[in-house]
Structure formats: C-alpha cells, structure tokens
Backbone bond lengths (Angstrom), bond angles and torsions (degrees), N, CA, C in turn:
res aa  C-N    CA-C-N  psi(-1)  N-CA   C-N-CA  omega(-1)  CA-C   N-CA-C  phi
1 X - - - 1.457 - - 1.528 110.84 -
2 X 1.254 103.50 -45.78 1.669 104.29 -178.74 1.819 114.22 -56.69
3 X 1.183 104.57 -36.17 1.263 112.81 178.28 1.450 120.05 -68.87
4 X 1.101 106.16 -25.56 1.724 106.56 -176.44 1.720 105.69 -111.03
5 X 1.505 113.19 9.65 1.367 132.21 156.76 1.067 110.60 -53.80
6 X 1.874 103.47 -77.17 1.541 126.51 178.60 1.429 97.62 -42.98
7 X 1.112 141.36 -74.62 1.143 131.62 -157.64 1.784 126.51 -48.71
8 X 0.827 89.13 -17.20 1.911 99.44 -150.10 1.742 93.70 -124.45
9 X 1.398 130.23 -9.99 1.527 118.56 -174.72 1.874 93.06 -97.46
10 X 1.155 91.20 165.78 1.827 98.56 -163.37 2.063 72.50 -118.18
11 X 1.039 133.94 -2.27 1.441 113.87 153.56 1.425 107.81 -164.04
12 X 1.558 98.58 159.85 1.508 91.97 175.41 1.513 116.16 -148.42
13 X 1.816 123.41 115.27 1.107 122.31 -158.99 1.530 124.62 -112.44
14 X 0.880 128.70 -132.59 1.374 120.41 165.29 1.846 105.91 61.04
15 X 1.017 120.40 -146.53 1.825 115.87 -166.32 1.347 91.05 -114.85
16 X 1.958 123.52 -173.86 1.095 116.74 174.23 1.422 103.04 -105.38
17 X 1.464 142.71 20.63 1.088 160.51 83.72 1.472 124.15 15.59
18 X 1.863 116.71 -88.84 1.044 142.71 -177.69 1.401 100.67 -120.35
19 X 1.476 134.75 83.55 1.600 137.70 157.13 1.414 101.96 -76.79
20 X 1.550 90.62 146.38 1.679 111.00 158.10 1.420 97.54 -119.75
21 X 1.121 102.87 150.28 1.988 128.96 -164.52 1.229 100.45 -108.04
22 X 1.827 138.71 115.11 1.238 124.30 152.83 1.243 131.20 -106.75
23 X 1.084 124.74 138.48 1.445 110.50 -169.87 1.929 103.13 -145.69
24 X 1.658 100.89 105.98 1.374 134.86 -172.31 1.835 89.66 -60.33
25 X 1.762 89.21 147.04 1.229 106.29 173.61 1.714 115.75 37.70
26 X 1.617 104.55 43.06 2.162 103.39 168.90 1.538 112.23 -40.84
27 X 1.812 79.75 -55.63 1.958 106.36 -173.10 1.375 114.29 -85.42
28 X 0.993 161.43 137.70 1.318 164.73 153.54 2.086 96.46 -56.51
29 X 1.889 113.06 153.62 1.170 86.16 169.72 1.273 109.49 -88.50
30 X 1.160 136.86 49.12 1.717 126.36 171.77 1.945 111.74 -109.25
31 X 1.732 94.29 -15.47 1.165 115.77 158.21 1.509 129.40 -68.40
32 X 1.511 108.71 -58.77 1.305 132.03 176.73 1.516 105.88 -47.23
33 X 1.231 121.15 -33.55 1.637 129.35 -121.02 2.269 81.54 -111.75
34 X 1.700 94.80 -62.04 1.299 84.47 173.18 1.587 136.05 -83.36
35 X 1.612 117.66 -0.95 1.333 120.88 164.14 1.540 108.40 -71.72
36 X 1.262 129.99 -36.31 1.413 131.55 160.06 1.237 124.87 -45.03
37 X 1.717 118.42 -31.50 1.416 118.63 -169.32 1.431 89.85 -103.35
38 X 1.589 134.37 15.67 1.194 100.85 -165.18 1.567 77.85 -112.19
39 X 1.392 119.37 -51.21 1.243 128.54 -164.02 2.044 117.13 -73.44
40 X 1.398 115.20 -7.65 1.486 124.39 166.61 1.785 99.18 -44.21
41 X 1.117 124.64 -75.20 1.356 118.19 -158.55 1.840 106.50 -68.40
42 X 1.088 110.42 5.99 1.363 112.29 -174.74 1.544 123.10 -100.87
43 X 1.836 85.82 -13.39 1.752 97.96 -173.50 1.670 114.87 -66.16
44 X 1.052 120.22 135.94 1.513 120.18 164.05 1.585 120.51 -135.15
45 X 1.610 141.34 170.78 1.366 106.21 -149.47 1.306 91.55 -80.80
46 X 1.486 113.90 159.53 1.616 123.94 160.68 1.496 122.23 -65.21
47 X 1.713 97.25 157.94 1.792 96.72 -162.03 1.838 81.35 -120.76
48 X 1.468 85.21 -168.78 1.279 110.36 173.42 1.516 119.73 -138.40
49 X 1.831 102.88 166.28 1.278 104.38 -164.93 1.996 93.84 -71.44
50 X 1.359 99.60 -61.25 1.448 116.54 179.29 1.554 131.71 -109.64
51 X 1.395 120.44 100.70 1.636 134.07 -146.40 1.778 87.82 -69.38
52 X 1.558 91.99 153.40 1.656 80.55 174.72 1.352 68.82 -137.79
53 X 1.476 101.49 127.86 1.772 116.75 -179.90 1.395 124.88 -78.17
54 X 1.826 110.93 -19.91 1.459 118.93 148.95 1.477 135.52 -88.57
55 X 1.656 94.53 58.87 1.552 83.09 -164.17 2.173 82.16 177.46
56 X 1.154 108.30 77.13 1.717 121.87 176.88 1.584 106.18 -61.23
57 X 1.574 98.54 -36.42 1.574 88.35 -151.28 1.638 97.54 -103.87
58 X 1.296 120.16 4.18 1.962 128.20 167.38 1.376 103.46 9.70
59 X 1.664 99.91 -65.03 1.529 124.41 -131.92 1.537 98.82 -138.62
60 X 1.461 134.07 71.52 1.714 117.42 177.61 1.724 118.48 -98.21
61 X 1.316 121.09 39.53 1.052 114.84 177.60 1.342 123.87 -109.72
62 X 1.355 127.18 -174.57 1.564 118.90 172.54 1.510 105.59 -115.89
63 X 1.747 101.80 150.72 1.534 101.40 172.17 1.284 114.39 -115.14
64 X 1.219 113.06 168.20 1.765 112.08 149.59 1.336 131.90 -162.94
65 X 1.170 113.43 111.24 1.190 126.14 -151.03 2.362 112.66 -59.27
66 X 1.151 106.33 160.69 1.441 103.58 -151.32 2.148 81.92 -84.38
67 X 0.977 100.15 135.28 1.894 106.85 -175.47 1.265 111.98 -108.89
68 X 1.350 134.10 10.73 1.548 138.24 132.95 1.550 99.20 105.72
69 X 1.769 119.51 47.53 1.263 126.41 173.86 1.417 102.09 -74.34
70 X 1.056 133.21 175.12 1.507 150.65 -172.05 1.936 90.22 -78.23
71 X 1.358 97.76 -66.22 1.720 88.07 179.50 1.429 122.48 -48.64
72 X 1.500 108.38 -32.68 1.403 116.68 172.97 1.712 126.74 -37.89
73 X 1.969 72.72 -64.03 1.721 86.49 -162.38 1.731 106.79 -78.39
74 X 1.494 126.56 14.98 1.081 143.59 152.69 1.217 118.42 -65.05
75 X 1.618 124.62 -69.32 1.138 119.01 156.02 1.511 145.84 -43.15
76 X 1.366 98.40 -31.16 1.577 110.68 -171.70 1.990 87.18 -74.58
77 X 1.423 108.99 -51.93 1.419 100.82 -169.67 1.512 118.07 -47.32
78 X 1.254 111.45 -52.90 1.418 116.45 162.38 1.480 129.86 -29.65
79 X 1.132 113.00 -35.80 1.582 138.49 -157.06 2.046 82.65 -95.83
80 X 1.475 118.54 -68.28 1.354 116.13 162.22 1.603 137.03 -31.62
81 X 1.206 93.50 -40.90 1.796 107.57 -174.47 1.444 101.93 -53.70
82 X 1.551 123.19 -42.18 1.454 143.98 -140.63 1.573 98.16 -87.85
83 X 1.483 117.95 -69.64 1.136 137.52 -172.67 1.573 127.74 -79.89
84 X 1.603 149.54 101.47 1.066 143.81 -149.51 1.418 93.65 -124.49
85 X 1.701 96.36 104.72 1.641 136.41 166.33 1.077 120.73 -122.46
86 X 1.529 116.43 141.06 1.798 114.54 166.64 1.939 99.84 -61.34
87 X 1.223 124.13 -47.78 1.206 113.21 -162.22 1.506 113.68 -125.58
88 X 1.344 133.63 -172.30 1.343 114.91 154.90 1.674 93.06 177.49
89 X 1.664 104.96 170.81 1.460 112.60 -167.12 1.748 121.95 -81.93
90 X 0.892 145.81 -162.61 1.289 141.26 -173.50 1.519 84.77 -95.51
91 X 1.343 128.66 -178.29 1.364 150.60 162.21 1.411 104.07 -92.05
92 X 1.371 110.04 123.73 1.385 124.06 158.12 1.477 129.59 -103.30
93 X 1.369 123.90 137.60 1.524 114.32 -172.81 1.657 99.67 -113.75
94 X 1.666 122.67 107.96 1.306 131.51 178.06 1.648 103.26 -90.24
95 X 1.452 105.40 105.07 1.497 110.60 140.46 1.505 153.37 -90.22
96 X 1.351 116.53 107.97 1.702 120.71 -163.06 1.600 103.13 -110.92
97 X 1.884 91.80 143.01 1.489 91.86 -162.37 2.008 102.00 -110.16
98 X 0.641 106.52 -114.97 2.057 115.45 -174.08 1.661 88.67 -93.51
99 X 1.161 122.74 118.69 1.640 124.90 157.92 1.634 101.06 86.00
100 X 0.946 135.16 -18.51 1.045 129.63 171.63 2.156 121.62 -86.84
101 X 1.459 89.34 130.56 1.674 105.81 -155.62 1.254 108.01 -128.95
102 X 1.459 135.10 156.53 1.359 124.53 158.78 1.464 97.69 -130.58
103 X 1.880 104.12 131.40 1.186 119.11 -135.81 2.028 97.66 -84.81
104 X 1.288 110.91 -165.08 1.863 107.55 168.14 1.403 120.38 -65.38
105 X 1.880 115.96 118.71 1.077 84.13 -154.60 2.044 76.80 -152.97
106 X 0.813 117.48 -170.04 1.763 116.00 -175.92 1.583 92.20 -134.83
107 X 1.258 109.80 149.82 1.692 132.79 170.33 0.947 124.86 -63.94
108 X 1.710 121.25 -28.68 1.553 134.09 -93.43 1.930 70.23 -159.67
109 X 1.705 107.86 125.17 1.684 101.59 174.73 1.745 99.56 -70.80
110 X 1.455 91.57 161.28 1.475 85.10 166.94 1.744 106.11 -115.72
111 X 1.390 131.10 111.08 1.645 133.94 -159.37 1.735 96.19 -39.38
112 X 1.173 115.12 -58.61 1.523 105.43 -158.80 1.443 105.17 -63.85
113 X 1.543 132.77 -15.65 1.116 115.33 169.64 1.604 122.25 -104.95
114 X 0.951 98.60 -25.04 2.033 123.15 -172.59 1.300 120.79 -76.80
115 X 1.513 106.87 -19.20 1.356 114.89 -164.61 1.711 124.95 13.88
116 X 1.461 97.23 -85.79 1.418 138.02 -173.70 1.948 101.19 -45.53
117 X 1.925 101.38 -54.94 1.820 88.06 176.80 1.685 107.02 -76.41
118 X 1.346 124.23 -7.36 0.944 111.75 -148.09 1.694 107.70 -101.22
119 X 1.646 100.82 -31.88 1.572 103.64 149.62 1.694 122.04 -49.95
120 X 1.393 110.76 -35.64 1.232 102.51 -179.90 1.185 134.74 -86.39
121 X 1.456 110.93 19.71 1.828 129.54 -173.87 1.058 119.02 133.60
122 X 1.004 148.32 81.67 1.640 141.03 148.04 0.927 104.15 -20.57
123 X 1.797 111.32 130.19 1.286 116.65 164.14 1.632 109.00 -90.17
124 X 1.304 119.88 151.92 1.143 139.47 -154.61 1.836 115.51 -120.17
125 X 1.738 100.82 -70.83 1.479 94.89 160.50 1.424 121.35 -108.01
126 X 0.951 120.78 159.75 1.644 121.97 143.26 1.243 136.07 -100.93
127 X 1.120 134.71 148.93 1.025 154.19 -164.75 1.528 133.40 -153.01
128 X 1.541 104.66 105.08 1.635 106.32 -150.99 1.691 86.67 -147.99
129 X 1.589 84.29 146.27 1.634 101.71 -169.24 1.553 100.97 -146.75
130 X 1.062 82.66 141.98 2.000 103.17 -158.81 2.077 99.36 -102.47
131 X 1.943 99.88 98.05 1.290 95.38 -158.68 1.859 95.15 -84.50
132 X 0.811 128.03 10.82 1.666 143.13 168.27 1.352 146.77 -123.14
133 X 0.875 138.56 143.49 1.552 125.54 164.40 1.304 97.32 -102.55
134 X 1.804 99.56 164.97 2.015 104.67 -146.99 1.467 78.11 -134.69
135 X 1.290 103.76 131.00 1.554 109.27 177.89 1.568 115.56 -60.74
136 X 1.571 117.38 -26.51 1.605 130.73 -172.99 1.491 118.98 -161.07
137 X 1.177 109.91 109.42 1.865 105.35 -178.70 1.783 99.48 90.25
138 X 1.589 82.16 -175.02 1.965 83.19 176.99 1.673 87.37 106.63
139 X 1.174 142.13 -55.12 1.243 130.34 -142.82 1.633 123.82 -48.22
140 X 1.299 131.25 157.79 1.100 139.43 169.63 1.491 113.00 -83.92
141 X 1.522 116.16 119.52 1.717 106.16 -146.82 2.251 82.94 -116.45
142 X 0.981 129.61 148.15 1.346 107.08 165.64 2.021 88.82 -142.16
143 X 1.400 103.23 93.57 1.768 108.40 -169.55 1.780 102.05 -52.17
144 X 1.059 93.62 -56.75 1.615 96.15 -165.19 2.198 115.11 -65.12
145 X 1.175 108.47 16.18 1.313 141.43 -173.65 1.855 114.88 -146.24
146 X 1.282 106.74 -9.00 1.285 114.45 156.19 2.211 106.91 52.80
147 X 1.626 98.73 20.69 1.253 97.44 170.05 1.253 113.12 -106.86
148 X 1.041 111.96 138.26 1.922 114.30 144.70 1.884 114.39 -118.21
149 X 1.363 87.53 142.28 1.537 115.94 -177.81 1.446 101.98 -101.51
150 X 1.255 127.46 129.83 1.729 135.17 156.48 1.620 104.49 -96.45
151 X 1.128 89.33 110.18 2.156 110.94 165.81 1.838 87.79 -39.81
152 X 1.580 72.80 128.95 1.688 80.64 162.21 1.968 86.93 -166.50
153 X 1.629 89.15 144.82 1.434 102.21 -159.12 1.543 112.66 -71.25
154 X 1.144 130.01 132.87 1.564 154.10 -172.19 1.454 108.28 85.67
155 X 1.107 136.69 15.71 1.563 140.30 -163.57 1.360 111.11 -93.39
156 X 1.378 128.51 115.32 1.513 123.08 -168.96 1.889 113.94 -90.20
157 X 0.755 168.21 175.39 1.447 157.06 -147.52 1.572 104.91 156.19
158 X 1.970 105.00 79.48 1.397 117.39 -177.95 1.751 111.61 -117.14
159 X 1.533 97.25 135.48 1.302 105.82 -164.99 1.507 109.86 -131.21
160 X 1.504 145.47 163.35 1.320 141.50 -125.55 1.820 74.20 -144.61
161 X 1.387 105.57 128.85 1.577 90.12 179.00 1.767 104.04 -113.87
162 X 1.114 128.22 -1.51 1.552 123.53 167.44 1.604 112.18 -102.23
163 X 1.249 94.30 168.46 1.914 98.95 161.97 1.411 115.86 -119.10
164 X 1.254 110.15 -171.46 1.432 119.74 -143.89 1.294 102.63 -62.39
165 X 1.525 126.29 -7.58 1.847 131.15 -172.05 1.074 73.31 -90.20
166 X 1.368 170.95 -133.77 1.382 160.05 15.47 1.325 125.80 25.62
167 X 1.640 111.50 4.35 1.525 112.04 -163.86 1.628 98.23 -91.52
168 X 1.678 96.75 174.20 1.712 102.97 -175.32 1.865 115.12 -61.24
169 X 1.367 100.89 130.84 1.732 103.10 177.68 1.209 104.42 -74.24
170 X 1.517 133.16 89.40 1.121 121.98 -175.84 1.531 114.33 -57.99
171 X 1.774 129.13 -11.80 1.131 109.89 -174.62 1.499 125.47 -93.25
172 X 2.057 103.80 25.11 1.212 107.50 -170.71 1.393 96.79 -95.45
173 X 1.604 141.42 0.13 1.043 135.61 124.91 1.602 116.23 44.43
174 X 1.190 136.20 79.76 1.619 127.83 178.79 1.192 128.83 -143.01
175 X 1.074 133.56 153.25 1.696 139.99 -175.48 1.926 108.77 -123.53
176 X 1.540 92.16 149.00 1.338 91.88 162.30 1.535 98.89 -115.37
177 X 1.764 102.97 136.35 1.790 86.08 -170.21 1.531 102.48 -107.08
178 X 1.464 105.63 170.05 1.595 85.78 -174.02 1.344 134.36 -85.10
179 X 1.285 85.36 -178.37 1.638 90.59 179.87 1.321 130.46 -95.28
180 X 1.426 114.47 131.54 1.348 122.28 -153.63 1.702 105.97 -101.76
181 X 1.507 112.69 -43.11 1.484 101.33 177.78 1.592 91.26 -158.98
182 X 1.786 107.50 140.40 1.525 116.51 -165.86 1.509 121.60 89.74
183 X 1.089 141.33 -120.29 1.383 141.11 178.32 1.520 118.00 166.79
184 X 1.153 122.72 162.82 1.324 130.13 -173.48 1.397 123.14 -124.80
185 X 1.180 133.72 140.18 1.350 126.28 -160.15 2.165 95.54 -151.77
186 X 1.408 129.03 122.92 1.082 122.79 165.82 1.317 140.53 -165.92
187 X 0.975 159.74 117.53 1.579 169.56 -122.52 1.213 103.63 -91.20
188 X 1.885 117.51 119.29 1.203 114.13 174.92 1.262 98.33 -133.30
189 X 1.518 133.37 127.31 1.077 133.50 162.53 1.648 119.93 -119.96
190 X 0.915 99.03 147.74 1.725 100.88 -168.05 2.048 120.73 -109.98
191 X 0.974 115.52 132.38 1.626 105.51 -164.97 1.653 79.88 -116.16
192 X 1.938 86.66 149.37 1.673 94.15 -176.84 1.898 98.42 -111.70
C-alpha cells in the first residue's frame, strides 16, 4: 500500500517515519456535492470510542454512517481500490458546524484503554476526504508532526496509524480544529 501511496499522492508530508499521503481532487465536486446531500438527513451527534467525562465538548460534531446506496457503495469502492486490508470500517460522513472541533486524539485503539474495539481490529489506515472547502478553520492539525492540512473539497488525506511493531504511532496524534466561519463536512473510513 505504501508503495502505490507514493506513487499516486500529488504530496506527501509528515516525516519519512510517519507520512501523510495527499492526493488532490480523489472526489470530483459532483461527488463531494452528492454524498453530502445524501448523508445530511443521516447526521446525528458523534460518539466516541472512550468518553472522557471531564471534557463534554472532546467531540462536537455529527456523524452518519454510509447505508449502502448504490452511490455509496461506489464511493466506498473507490476508497477500497487504494488501500490493501483484510477488513475495514463502513464510511462515515462527519459534519462540523461554527465552534464545533474534535479535540487531540489517535485513530488507532489504544489496548489499555479500548480493549473491547481493539480486540475487534486495530485500525491500521485512515482514510479521510475533505468533501468541502471551509471558508475559516476546519484544519487537520497533527502537533507532534508539526502539520496542518486546510479542507479543501475532493482532497483525500491517508495516514498509517501504527509502526513497524504493530503498536500505536503515537505521532499520528491529530485534531480537527474548529470552525470559525462556514462548515465542514468529510469522509473517514478506517481499514483494520
């Protein structure tokens, strides 16, 4: 997979360690435009793997999970073609509106806390696609990699969340920060 990453991303940032893969225009916006109209009535607020009870606002966005329309399972295949996993998660479409953020947080379970998802597959890659451009804020922040990404619509932004033990890359480390003016809407699917 990594190899046919390099090939096919129009950039690639992060360390040669921990890369993030970008690859401009995945989605076309006629793509972007109708996975948004399909998945709006589907949004409800987003949860988490592990609640942190001092801390309400972690996570303020809405999700909705991909429900296996014909356009769907188009996209999701696409999203498949790219990435070579035995398994992987449904597609989710996260929409965030003015002030709403999802705070530093890893992809990747961590065993001593996750147990339960984490018996059931480690996730491995990610894979997230930015179905908008955000008039202000929104960015993909990863501190300990010292990048930020600006959402910009059809743009895919896939990242490897263990290292070479299989254990968690702690430096995949990331935030969605908020949003200041406009809104954000984008496809994250995860391969285990």
């Amino acid at each position: 997979t990594d190899t046919i990453l390099r090939k096919i991303a129009t950039e690639i940032k992060g360390t040669s360690i921990t890369p993030i893969y970008i690859i401009d225009n995945f989605l076309t916006p006629a793509e972007c435009n109708n996975i948004i109209k399909e998945m709006i009535p589907q949004l409800t607020p987003s949860s988490l793997t592990r609640q942190d009870p001092t801390d309400p606002y972690f996570r303020t966005s809405s999700t909705g999970i991909f429900y296996n329309t014909n356009y769907q399972n188009k996209i999701d295949k696409k999203l498949s073609d790219i990435i070579i996993a035995e398994t992987s998660e449904t597609p989710q479409v996260q929409h965030s509106d003015i002030s709403q953020q999802f705070k530093p947080h890893w992809d990747a379970f961590v065993p001593e806390y996750d147990k339960d998802f984490y018996d059931r597959g480690q996730r491995s890659w990610t894979f997230m696609i930015y179905l908008n451009n955000v008039d202000e804020g929104g960015e993909t922040f990863f501190p300990k990699l010292s990048e930020t990404l600006v959402p910009q619509m059809g743009r895919a932004v896939i990242w490897y969340n263990l290292n070479k033990n299989g254990d968690l890359d702690r430096d995949t480390l990331h935030e969605g920060k908020p949003i200041i003016r406009g809104e954000k809407y984008i496809i994250t699917k995860w391969f285990k």
